[in-house]
VMD Tcl script that draws the C-alpha trace (Angstrom):
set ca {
  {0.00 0.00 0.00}
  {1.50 3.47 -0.84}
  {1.35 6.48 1.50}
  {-0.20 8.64 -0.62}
  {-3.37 6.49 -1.39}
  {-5.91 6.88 1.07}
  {-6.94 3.55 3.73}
  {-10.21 2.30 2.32}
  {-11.81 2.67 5.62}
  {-10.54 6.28 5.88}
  {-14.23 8.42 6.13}
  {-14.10 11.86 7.18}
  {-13.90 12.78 10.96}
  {-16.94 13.81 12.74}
  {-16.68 17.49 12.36}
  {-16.04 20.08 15.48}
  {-17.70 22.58 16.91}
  {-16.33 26.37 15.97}
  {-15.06 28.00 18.46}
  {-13.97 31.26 16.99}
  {-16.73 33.94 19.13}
  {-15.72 37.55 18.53}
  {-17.53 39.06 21.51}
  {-16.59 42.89 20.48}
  {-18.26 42.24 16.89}
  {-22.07 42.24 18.17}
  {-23.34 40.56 14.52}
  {-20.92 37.54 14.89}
  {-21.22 37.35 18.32}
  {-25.15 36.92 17.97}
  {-24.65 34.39 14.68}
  {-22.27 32.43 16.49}
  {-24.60 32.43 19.38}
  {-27.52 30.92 16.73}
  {-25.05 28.34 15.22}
  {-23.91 26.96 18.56}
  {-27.64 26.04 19.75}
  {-28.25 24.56 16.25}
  {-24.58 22.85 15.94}
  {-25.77 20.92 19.69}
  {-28.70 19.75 18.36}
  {-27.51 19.13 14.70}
  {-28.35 15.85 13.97}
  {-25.97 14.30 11.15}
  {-22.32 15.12 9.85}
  {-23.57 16.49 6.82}
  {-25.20 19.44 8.91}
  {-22.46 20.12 10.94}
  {-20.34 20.42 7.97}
  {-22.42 22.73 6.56}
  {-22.73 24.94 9.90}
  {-19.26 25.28 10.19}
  {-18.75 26.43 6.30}
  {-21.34 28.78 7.05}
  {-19.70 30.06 10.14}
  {-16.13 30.09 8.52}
  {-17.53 32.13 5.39}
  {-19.20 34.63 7.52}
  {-15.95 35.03 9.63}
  {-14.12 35.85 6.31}
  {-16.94 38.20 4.79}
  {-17.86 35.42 2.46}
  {-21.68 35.84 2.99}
  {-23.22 38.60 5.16}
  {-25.10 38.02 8.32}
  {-28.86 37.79 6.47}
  {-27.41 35.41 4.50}
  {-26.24 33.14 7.12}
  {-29.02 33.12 8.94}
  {-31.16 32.04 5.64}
  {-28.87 29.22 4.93}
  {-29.15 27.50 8.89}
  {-32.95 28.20 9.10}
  {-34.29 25.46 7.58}
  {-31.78 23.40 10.73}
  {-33.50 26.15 13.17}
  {-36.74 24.54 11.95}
  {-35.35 21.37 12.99}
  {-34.06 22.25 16.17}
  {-37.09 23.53 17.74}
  {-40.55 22.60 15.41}
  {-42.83 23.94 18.85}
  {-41.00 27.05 19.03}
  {-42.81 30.00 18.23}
  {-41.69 33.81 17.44}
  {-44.43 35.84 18.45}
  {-44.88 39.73 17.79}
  {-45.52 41.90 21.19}
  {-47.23 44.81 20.97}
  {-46.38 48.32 22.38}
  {-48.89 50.39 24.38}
  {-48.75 53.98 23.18}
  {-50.08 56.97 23.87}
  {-50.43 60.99 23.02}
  {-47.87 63.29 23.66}
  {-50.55 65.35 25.50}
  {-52.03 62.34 27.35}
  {-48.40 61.69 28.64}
  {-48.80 65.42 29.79}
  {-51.57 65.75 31.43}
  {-50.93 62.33 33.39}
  {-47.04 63.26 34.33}
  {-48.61 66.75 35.25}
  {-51.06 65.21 37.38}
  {-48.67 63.08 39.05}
  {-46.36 66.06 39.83}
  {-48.89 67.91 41.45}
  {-50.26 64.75 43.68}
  {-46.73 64.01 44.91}
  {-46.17 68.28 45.36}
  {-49.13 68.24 47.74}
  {-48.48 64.89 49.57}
  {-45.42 66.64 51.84}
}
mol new
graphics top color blue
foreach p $ca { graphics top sphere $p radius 0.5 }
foreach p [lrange $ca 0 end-1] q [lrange $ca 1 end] { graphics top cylinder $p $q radius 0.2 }
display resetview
């Protein structure tokens, strides 16, 4: 057997988890956050290949962050089928309204000493 040919039961190692955070870049930081959830609960090889390519070109500007975040959804899907991302609402109100309530306030807690 020569050196150079490859052992026939020579398959690919079971790939690694990334560890390359960059906690001062905040868009990394939070991708890298997203692909270490999904990379623990990655079920085959194949997956975990592809997380880490994904993770590896957006470390070297290959893709931008929307992009990397389309190409691990559909293992986001995966991940969590029950999760849900719900809108909240925000209560709002008139300027005025805010007025006349903060004015009120003031002049309850102005007459309480």
């Amino acid at each position: 057997m020569n050196m150079t040919e490859p052992a026939p039961n020579n398959q690919e190692p079971t790939p690694e988890k990334l560890l390359i955070d960059e906690p001062e870049n905040f868009p990394f930081h939070a991708a890298f956050v997203v692909y270490s959830e999904v990379f623990d609960s990655a079920g085959g090889d194949d997956a975990k290949r592809e997380l880490n390519r994904n993770l590896e070109d957006l470390k070297n500007n290959v893709i931008d962050p929307e992009t990397f975040y389309r190409n691990i959804s559909r293992f986001r899907r995966d991940a969590a089928p029950n999760q849900r991302y719900d809108r909240f609402t925000v209560q709002t109100q008139r300027k005025r309204d805010w007025r006349v309530k903060s004015q009120r306030q003031e002049r309850i807690r102005r007459h309480k000493k």
